[in-house]
C-alpha positions as CSV (number, residue, x, y, z in Angstrom):
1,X,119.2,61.3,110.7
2,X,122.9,62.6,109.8
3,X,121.5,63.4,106.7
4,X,118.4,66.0,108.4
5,X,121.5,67.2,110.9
6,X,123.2,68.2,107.2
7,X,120.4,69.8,105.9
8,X,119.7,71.9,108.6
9,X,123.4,72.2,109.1
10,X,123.4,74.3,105.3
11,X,120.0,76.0,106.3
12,X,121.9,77.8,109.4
13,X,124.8,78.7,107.1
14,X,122.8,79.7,104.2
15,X,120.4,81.9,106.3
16,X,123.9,83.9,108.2
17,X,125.4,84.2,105.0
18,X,122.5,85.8,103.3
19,X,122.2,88.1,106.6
20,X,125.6,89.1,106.3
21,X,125.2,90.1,102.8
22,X,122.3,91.6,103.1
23,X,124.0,93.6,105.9
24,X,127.0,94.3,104.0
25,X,125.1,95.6,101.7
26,X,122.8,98.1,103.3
27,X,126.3,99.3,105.1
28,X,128.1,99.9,101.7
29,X,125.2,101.9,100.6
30,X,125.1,103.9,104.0
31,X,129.0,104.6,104.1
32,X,128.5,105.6,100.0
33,X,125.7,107.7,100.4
34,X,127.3,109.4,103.5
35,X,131.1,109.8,102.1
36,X,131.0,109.6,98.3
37,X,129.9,113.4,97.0
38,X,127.5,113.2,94.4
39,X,126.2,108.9,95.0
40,X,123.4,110.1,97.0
41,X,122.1,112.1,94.2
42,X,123.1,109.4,91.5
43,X,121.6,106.8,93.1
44,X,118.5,108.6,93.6
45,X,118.1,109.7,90.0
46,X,119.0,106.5,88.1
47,X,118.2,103.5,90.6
48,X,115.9,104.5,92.9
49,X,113.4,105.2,89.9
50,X,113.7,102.0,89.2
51,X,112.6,101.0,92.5
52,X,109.5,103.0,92.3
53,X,108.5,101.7,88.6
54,X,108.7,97.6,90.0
55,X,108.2,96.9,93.5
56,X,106.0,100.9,94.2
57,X,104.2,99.7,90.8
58,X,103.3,96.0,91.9
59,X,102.3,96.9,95.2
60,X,100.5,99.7,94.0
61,X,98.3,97.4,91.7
62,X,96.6,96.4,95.0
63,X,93.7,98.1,96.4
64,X,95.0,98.1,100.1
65,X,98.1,98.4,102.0
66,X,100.8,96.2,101.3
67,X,102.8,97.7,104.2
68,X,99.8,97.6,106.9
69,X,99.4,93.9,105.5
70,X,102.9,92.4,105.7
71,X,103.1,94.5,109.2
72,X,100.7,92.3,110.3
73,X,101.9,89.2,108.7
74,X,105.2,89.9,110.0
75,X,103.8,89.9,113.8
76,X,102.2,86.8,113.6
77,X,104.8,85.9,111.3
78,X,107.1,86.3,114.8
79,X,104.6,84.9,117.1
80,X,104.4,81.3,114.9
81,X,108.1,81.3,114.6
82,X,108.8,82.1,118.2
83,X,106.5,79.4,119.7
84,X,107.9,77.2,117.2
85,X,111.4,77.4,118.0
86,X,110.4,78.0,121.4
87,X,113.3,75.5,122.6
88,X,115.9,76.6,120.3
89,X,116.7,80.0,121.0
90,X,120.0,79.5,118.1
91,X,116.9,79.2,115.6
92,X,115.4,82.3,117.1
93,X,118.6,84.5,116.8
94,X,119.0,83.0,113.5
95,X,115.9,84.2,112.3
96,X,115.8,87.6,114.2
97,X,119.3,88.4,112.7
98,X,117.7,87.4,109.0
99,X,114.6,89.7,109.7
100,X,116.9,92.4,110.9
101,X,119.1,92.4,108.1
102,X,116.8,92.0,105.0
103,X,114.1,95.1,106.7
104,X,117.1,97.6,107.1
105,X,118.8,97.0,103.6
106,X,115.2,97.5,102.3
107,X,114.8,100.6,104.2
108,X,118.7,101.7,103.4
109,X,118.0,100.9,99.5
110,X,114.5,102.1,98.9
111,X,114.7,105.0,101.7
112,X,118.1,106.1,103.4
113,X,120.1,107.1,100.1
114,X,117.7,109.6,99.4
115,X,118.4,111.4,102.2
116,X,121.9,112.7,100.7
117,X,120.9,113.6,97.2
118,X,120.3,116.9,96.0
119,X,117.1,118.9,98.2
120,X,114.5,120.1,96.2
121,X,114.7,123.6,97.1
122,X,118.3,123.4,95.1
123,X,115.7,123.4,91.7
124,X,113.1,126.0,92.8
125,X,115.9,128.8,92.4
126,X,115.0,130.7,95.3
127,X,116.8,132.4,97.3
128,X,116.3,131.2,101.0
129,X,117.6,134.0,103.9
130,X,116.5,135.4,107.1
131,X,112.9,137.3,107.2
132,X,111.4,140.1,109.7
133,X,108.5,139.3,111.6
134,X,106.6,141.8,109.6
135,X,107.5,140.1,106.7
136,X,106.2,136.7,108.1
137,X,103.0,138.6,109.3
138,X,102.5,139.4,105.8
139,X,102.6,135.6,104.8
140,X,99.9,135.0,107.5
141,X,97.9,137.3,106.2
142,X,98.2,136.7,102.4
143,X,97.5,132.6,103.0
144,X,95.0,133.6,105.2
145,X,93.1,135.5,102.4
146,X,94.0,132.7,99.9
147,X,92.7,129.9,102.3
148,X,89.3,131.8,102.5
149,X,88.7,132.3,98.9
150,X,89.0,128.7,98.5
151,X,86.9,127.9,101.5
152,X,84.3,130.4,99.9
153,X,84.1,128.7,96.8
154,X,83.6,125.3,98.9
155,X,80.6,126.8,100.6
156,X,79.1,127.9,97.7
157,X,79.3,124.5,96.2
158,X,77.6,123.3,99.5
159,X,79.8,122.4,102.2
160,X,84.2,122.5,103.9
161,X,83.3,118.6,104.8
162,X,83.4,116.4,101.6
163,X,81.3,113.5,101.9
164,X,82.5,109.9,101.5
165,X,82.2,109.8,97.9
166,X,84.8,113.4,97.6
167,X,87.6,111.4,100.1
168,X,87.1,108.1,98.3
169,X,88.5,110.4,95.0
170,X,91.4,111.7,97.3
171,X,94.3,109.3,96.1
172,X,93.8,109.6,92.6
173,X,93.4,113.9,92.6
174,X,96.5,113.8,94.9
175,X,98.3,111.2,92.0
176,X,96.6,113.3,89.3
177,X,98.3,116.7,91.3
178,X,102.0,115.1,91.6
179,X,101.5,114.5,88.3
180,X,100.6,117.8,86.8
181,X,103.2,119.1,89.1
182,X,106.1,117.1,87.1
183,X,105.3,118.8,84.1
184,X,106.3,122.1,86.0
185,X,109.7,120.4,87.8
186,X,110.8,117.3,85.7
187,X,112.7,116.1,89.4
188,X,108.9,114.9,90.2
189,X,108.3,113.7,87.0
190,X,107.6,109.9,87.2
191,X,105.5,107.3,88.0
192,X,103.0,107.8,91.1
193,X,101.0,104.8,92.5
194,X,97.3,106.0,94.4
195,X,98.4,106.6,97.8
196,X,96.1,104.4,100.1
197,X,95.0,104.9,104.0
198,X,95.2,102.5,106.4
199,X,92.4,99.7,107.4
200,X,93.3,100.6,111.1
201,X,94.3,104.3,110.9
202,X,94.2,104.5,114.4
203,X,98.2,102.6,114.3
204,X,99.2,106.2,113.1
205,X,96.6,108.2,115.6
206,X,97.9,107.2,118.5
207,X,101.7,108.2,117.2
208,X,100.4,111.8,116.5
209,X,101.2,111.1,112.6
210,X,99.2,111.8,109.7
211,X,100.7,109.7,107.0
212,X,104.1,107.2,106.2
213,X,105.8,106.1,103.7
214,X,106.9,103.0,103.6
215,X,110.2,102.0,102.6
216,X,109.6,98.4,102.4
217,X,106.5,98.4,99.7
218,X,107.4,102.0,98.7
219,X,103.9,103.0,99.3
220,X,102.6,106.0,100.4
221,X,100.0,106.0,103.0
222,X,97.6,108.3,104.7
223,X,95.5,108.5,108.3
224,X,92.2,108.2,107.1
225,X,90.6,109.3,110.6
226,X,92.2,112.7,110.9
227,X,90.6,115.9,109.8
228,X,89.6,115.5,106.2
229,X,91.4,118.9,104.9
230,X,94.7,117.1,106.3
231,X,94.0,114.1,103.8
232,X,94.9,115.9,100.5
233,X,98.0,117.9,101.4
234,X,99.4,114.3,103.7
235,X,98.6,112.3,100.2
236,X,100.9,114.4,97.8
237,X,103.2,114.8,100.7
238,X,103.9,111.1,101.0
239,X,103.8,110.9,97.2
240,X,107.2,113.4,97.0
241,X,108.8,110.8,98.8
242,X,108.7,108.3,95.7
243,X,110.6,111.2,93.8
244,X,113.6,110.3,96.6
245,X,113.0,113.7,98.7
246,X,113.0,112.9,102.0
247,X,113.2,115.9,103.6
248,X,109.9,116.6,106.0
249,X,110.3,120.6,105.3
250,X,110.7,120.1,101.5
251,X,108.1,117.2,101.3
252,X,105.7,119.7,102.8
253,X,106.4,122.1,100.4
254,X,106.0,119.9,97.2
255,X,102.7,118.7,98.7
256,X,102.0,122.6,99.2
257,X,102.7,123.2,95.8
258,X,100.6,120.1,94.2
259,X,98.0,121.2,96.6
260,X,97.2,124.5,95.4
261,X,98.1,123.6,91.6
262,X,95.1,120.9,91.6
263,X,92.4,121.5,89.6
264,X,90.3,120.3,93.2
265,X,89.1,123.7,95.3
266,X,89.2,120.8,97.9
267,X,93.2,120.4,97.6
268,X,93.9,123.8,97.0
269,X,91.8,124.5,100.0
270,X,93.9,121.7,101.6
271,X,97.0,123.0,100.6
272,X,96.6,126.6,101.3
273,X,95.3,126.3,105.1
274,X,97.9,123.2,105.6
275,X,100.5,126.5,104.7
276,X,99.1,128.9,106.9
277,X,98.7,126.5,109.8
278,X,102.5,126.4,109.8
279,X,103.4,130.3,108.6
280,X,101.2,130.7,111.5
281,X,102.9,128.8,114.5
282,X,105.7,130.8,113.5
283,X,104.4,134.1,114.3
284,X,102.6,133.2,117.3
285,X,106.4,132.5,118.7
286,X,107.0,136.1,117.7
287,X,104.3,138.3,117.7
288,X,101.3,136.7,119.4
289,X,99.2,139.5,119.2
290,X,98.9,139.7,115.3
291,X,99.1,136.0,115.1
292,X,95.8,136.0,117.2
293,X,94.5,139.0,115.0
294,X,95.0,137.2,111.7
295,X,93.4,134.3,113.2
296,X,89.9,135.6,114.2
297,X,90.1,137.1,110.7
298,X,89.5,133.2,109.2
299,X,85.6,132.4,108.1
300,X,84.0,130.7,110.6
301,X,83.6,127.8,108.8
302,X,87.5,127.2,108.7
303,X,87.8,127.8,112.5
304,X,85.4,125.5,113.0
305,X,87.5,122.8,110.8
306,X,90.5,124.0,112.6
307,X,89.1,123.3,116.2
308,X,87.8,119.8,114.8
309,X,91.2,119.2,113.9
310,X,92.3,120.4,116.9
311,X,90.3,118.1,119.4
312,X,90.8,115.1,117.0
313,X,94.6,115.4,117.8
314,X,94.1,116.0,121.5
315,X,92.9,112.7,122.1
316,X,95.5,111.1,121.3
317,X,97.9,112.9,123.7
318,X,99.9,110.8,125.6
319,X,102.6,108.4,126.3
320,X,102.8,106.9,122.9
321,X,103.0,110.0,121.1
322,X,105.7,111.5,123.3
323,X,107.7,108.1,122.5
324,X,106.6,108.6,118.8
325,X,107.9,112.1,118.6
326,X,111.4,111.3,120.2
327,X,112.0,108.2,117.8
328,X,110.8,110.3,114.6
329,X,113.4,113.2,116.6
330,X,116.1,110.1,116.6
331,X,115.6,109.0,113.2
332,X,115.7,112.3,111.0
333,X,119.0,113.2,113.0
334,X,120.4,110.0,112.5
335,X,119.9,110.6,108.6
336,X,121.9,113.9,108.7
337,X,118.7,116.4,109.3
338,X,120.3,117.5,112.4
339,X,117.7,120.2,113.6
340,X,115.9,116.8,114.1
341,X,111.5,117.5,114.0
342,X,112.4,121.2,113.6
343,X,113.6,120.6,110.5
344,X,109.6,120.8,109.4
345,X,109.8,124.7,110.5
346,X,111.6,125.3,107.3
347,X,108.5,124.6,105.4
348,X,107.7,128.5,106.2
349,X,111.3,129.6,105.1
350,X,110.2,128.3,101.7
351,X,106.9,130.0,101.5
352,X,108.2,133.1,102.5
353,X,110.9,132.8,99.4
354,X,108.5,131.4,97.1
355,X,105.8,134.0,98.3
356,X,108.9,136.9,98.5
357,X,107.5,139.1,95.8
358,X,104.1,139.2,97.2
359,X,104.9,139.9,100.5
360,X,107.1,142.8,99.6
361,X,104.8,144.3,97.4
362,X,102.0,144.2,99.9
């Protein structure tokens, strides 16, 4: 009996000691990452990559969800060990406190870093400033004209809704697209695993989000439910995160860009009406009146795909994605992007800049 009371004695110690060092550790890398200039960016470039070509790789060799899986495990993981230890709440602490410690230094080392390396607009060499509202209105109407060509060219080819077959192609174009995009900007250069939806893409409905990354699998993942012409631009967009930009705004860009410079009408179609969705909501906030003018000027077909979009989102309204919202709100400030969820209005600052020549000669 003294000899079990020993044993288990060691198991306690041994399970605070490697919570402690995994918390250590995951606070070293925050306080680097947020008061050493330049380890952000280092640590993004050399070890993070590594990161990507082991654990992304492995879990990327299987043909579901390793995140939605252990998420699941890990609830009934909880429930077992709770009932279990049900008169021992020392062993439930000592477990929590393991849990705890071992999800945020995963999160901290395959996720948090990233946050203070280098953006990727810093590579694109534009030059980012203030815009007119005319000049925005000119944005409107030049992805509006792009995002009907390439619904046009859909139609032709028979339909804006691709069957089951065209989605079940999704994650590798939107690999294939990141891909081709490296050989453009070498900072996305890499490997890319297929980005995967979720078995019960309703877990992301109900939070009003269209895709994750994961942190803990370093996977990306995409709601399967929503609107199919969201599915291409979400994929590559959760992809740029395995390149270590975590930015919302420049992660939308870089699926933008992969979008539109895949060989797929489907992704360009994707990635062109994803753009003018948001270069839109902009000028409705400051010229209403030629935002609803450019508007009735889409096809019909894409106003149709719009509303659908539109009703799929609404409902899912509610409590939970109010809660959602605030914690996504919470979390981006709490990694330095201190306009919190507006930070994804700066996707339009980058298409006006990358668009500037256009627009100006228009």
């Amino acid at each position: 009996m003294k000899g079990d009371g020993r044993k288990k004695n060691r198991c306690r110690a041994a399970a605070l000691l490697s919570s402690a060092v995994l918390l250590s550790g995951a606070l070293l890398l925050q306080w680097l990452s947020r008061n050493v200039n330049g380890f952000g960016q280092w640590y993004s470039v050399t070890v993070y990559p590594l990161l990507v070509g082991s654990i992304g790789r492995l879990c990327g060799l299987l043909p579901f969800s390793v995140s939605e899986a252990g998420l699941y495990l890990l609830l009934l993981g909880i429930f077992w060990y709770g009932i279990r230890n049900l008169r021992r709440p020392a062993a439930i602490v000592k477990g929590g406190l393991f849990t705890a410690a071992l999800l945020f230094f995963l999160y901290t080392a395959n996720c948090g870093v990233n946050y203070y390396r280098q953006p990727f607009s810093a590579y694109l060499g534009l030059s980012l400033g203030e815009s007119s509202a005319e000049e925005l209105r000119r944005l409107c109407l030049l992805l509006e004209q792009k995002t009907a060509e390439a619904a046009k060219l859909l139609l032709e080819e028979g339909s804006l809704l691709p069957d089951d077959q065209q989605k079940r192609e999704f994650p590798a174009l939107a690999r294939q697209a990141m891909e081709e995009l490296g050989e453009t900007y070498p900072e996305l250069s890499g490997y890319y695993p297929r980005p995967k939806p979720l078995v019960l893409s309703q877990i992301l409905s109900v939070q009003s989000l269209s895709g994750i990354y994961s942190p803990f699998t370093i996977e990306a993942n995409y709601n399967e439910d929503m609107t199919a012409y969201n599915i291409p631009h979400t994929a590559c967009h959760e992809l740029s995160h395995l390149r270590g930009f975590m930015r919302e705004d420049e992660a939308n860009f870089i699926g933008f860009l992969a979008c539109v410079g895949s060989d797929s009408v489907y992704f360009q179609y994707s990635g062109y009406l994803t753009a003018y969705v948001y270069a839109h909501n902009a000028l409705w906030k400051l010229d209403p009146e030629s935002a609803l003018e450019i508007y009735r000027s889409l096809p019909e077909a894409v106003l149709s795909d719009l509303s659908a979009n539109n009703a799929f989102w609404q409902q899912y309204e509610g409590r939970i994605a109010e809660v959602s919202s605030q914690v996504n709100d919470t979390y981006l400030k709490a990694n330095s992007q201190t306009d919190g969820i507006q930070s994804y209005g700066r996707m339009v600052d980058l298409l006006l800049a990358y668009y500037a020549d256009q627009i100006l000669d228009s």
